[in-house]
Chimera marker file (.cmm) of the C-alpha trace (Angstrom):
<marker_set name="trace">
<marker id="1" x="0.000" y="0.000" z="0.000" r="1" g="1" b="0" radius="0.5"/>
<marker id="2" x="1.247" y="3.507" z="-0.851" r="1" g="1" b="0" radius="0.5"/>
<marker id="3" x="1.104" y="5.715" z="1.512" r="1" g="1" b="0" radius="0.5"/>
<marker id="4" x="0.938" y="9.850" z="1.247" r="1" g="1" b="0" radius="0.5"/>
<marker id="5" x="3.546" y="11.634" z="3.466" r="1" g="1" b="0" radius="0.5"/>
<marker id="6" x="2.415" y="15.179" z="3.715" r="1" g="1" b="0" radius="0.5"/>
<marker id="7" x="4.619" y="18.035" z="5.687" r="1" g="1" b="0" radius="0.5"/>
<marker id="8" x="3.590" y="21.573" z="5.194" r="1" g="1" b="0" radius="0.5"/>
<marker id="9" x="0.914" y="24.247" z="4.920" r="1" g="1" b="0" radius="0.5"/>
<marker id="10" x="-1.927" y="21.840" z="4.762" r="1" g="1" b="0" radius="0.5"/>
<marker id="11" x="-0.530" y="19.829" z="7.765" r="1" g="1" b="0" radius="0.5"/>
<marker id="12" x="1.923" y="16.940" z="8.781" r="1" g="1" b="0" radius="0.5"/>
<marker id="13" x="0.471" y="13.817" z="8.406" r="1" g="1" b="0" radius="0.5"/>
<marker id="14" x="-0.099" y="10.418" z="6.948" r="1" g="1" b="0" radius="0.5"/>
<marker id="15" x="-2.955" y="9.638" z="4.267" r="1" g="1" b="0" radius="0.5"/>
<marker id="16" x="-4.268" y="7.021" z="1.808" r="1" g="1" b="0" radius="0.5"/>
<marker id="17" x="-4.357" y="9.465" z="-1.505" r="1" g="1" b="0" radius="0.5"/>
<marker id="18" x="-7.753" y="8.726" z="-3.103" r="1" g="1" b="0" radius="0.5"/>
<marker id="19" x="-7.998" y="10.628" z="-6.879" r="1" g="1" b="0" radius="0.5"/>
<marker id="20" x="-11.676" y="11.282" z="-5.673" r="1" g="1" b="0" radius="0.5"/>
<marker id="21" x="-11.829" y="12.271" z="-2.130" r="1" g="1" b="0" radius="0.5"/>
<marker id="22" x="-8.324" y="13.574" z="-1.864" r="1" g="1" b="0" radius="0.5"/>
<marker id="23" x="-6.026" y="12.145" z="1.611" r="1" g="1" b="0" radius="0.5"/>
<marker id="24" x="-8.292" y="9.991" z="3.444" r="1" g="1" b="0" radius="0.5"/>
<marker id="25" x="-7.990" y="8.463" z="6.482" r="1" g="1" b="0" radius="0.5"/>
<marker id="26" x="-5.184" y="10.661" z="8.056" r="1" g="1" b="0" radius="0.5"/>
<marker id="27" x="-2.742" y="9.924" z="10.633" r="1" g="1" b="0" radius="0.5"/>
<marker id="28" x="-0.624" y="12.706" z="12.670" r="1" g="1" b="0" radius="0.5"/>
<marker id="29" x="3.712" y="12.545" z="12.021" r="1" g="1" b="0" radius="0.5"/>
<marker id="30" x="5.299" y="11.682" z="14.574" r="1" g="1" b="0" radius="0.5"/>
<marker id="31" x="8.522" y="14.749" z="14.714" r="1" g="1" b="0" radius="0.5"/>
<marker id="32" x="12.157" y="13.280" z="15.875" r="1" g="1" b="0" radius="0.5"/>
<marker id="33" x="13.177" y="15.182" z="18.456" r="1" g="1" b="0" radius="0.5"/>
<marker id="34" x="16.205" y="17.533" z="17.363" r="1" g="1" b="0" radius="0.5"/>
<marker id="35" x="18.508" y="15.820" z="20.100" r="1" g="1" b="0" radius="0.5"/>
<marker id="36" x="18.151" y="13.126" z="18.383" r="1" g="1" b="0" radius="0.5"/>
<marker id="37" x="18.948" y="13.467" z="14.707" r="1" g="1" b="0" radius="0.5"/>
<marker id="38" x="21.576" y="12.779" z="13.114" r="1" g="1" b="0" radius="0.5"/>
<marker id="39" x="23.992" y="12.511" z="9.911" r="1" g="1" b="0" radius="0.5"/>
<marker id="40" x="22.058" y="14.715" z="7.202" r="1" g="1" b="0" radius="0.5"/>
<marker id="41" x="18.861" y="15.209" z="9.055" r="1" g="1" b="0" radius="0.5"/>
<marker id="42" x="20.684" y="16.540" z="11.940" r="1" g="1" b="0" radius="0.5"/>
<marker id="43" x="23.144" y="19.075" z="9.405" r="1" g="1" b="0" radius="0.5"/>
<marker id="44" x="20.248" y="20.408" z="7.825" r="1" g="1" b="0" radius="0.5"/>
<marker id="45" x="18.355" y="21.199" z="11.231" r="1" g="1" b="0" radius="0.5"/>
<marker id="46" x="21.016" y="22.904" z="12.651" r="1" g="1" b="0" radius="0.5"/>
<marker id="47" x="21.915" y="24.822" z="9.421" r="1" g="1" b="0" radius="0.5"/>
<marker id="48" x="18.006" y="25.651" z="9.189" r="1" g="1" b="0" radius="0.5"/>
<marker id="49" x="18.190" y="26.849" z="12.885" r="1" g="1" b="0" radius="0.5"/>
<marker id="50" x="20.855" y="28.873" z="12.151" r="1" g="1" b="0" radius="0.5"/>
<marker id="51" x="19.317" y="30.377" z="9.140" r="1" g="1" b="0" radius="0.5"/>
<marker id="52" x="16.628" y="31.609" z="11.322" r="1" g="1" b="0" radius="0.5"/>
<marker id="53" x="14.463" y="28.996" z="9.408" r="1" g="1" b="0" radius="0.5"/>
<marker id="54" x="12.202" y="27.883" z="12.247" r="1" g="1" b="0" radius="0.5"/>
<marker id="55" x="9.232" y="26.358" z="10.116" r="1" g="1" b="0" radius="0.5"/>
<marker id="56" x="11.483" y="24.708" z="8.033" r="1" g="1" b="0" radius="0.5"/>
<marker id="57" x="13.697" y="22.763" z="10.509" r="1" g="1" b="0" radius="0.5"/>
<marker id="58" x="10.362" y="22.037" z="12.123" r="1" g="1" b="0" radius="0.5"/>
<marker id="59" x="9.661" y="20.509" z="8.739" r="1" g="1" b="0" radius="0.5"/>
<marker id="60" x="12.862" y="18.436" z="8.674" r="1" g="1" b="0" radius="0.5"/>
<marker id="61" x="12.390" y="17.006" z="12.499" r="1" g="1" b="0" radius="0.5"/>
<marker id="62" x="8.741" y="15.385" z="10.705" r="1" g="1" b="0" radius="0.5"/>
<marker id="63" x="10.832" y="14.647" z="7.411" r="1" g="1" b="0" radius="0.5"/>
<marker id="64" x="12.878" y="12.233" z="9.852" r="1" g="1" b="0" radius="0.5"/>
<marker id="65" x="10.415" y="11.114" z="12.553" r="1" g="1" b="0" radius="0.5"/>
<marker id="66" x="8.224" y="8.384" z="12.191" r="1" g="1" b="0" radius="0.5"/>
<marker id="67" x="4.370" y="7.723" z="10.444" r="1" g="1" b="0" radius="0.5"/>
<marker id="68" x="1.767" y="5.274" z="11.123" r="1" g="1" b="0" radius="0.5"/>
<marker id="69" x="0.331" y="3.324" z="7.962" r="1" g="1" b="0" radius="0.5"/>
<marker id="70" x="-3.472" y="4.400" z="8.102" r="1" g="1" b="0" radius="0.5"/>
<marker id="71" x="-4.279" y="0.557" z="6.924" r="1" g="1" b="0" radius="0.5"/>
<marker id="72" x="-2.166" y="-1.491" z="9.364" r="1" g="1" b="0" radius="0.5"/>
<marker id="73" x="-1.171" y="0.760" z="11.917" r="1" g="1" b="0" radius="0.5"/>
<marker id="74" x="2.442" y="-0.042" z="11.440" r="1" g="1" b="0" radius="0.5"/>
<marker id="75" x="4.908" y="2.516" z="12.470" r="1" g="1" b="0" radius="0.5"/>
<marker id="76" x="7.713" y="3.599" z="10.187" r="1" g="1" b="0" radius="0.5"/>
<marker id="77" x="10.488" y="5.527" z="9.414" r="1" g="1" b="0" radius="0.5"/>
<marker id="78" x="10.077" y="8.422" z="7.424" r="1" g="1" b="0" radius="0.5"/>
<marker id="79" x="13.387" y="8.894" z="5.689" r="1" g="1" b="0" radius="0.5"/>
<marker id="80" x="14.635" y="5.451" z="5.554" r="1" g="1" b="0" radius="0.5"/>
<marker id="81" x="11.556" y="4.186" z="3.833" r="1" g="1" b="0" radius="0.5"/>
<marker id="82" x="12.051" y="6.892" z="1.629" r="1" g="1" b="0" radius="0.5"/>
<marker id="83" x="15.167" y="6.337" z="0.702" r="1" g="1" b="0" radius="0.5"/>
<marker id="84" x="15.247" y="2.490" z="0.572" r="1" g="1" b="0" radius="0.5"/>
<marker id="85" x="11.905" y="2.998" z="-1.655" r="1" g="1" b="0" radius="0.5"/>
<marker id="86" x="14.452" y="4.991" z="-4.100" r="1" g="1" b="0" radius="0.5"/>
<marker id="87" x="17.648" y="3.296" z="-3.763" r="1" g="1" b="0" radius="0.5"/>
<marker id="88" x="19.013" y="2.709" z="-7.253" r="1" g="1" b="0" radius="0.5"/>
<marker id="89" x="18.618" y="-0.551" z="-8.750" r="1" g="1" b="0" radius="0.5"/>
<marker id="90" x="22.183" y="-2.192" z="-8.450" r="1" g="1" b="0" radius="0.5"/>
<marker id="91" x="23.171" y="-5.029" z="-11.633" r="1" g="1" b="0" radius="0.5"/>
<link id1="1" id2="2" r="1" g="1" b="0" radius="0.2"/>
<link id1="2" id2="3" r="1" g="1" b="0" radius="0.2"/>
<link id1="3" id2="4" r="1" g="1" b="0" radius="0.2"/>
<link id1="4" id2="5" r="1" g="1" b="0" radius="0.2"/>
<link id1="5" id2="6" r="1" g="1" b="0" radius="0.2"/>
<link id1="6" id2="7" r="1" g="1" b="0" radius="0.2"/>
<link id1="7" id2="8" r="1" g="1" b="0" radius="0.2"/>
<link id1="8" id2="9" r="1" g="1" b="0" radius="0.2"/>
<link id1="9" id2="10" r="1" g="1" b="0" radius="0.2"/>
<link id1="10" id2="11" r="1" g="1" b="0" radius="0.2"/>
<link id1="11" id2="12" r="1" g="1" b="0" radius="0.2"/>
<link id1="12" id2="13" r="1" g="1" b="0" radius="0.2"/>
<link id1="13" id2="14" r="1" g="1" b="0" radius="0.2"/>
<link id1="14" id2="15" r="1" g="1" b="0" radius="0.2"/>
<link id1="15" id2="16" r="1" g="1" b="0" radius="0.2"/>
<link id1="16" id2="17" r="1" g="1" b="0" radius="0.2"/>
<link id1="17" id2="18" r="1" g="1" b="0" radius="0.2"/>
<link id1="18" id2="19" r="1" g="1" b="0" radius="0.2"/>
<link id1="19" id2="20" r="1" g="1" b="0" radius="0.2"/>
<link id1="20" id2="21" r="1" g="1" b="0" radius="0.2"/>
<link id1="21" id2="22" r="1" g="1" b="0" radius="0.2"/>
<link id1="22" id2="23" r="1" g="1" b="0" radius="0.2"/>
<link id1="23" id2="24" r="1" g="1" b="0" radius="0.2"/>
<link id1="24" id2="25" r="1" g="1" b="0" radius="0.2"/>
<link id1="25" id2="26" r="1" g="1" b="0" radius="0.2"/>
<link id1="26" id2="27" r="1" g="1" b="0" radius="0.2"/>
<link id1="27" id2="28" r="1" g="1" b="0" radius="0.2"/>
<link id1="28" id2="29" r="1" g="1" b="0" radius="0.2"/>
<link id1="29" id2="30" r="1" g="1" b="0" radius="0.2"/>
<link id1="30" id2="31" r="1" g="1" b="0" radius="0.2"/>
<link id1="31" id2="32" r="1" g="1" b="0" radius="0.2"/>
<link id1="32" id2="33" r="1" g="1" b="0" radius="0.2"/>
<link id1="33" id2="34" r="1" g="1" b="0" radius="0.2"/>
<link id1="34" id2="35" r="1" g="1" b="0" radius="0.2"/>
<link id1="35" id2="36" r="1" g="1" b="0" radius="0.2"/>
<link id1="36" id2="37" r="1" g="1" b="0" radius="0.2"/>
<link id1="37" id2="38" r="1" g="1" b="0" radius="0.2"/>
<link id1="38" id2="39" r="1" g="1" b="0" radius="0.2"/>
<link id1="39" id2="40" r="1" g="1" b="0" radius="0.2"/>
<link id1="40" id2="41" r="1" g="1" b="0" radius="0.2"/>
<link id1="41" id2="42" r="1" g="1" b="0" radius="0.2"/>
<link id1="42" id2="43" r="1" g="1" b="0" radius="0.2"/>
<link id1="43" id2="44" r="1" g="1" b="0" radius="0.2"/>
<link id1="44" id2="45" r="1" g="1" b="0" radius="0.2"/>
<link id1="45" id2="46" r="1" g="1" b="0" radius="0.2"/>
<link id1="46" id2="47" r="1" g="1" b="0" radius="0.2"/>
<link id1="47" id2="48" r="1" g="1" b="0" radius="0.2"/>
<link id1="48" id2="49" r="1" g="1" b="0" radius="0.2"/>
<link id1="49" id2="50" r="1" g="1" b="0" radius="0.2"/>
<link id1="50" id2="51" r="1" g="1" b="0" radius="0.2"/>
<link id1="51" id2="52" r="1" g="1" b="0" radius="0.2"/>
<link id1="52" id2="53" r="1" g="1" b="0" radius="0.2"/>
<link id1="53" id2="54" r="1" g="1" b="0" radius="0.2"/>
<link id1="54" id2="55" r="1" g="1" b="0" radius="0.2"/>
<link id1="55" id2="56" r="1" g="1" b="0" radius="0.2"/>
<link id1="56" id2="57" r="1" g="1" b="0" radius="0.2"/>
<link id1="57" id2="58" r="1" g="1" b="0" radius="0.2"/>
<link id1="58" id2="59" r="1" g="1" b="0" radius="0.2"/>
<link id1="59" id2="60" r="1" g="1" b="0" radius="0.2"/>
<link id1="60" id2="61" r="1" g="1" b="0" radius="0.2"/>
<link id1="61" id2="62" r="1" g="1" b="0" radius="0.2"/>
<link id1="62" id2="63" r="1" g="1" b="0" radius="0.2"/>
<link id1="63" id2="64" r="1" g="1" b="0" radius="0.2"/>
<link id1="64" id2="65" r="1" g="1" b="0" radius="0.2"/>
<link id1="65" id2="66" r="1" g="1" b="0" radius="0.2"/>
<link id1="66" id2="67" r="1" g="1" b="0" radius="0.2"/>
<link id1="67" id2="68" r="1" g="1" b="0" radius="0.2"/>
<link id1="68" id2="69" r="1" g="1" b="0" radius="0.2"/>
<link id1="69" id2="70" r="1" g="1" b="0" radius="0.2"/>
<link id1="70" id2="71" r="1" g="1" b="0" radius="0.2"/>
<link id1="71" id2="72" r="1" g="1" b="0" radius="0.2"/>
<link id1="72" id2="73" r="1" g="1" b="0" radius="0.2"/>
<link id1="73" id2="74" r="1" g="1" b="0" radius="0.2"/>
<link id1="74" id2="75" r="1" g="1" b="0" radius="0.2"/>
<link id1="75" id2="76" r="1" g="1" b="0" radius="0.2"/>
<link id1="76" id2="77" r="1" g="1" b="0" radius="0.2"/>
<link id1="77" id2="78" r="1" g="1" b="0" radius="0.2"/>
<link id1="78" id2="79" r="1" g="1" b="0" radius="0.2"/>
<link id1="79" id2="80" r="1" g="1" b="0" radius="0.2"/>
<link id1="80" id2="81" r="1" g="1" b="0" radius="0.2"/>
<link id1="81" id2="82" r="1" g="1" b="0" radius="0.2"/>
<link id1="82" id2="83" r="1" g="1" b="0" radius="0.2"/>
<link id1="83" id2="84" r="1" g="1" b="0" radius="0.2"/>
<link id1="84" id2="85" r="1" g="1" b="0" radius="0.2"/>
<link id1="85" id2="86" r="1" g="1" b="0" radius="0.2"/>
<link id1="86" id2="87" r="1" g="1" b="0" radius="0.2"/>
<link id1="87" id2="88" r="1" g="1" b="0" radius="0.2"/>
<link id1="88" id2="89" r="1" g="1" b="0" radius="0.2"/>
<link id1="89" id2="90" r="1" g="1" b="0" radius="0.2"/>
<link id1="90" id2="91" r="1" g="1" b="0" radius="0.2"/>
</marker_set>
């Protein structure tokens, strides 16, 4: 099942995307807590912090925190489903 990651204006949140009814069936992000990131998601919090970009290193802490599938109720990474969903294809 794909599932809709939404942060930004219109919320932070988890959805089924239905062409008819639009994100159905939401579920709230989960943030990371700043201590706690790390590698790249930690970099670009602190260089959004410093930037004086508030709302968007609040963006990043959701980017890297966790969802809940609104089907299963399994909890999940943000970025590392992400990124293992678009790992390149190795021959």
């Amino acid at each position: 099942m794909e599932v809709t990651i939404a942060v930004g204006d219109h919320g932070r949140y988890s959805a089924i995307r239905d062409w008819n009814l639009g994100d159905v069936d939401r579920r709230d992000l989960r943030p990371a807590p700043s201590e706690a990131l790390s590698g790249t998601g930690r970099w670009m919090y602190k260089t959004a912090i410093r930037d004086g970009r508030e709302a968007l290193a609040d963006g990043i802490a959701y980017l890297f925190g966790k969802a809940e599938c609104p089907r299963c109720a399994s909890v999940f990474d943000i970025a590392a489903e992400y990124t293992s969903a678009n790992r390149p294809v190795l021959r």
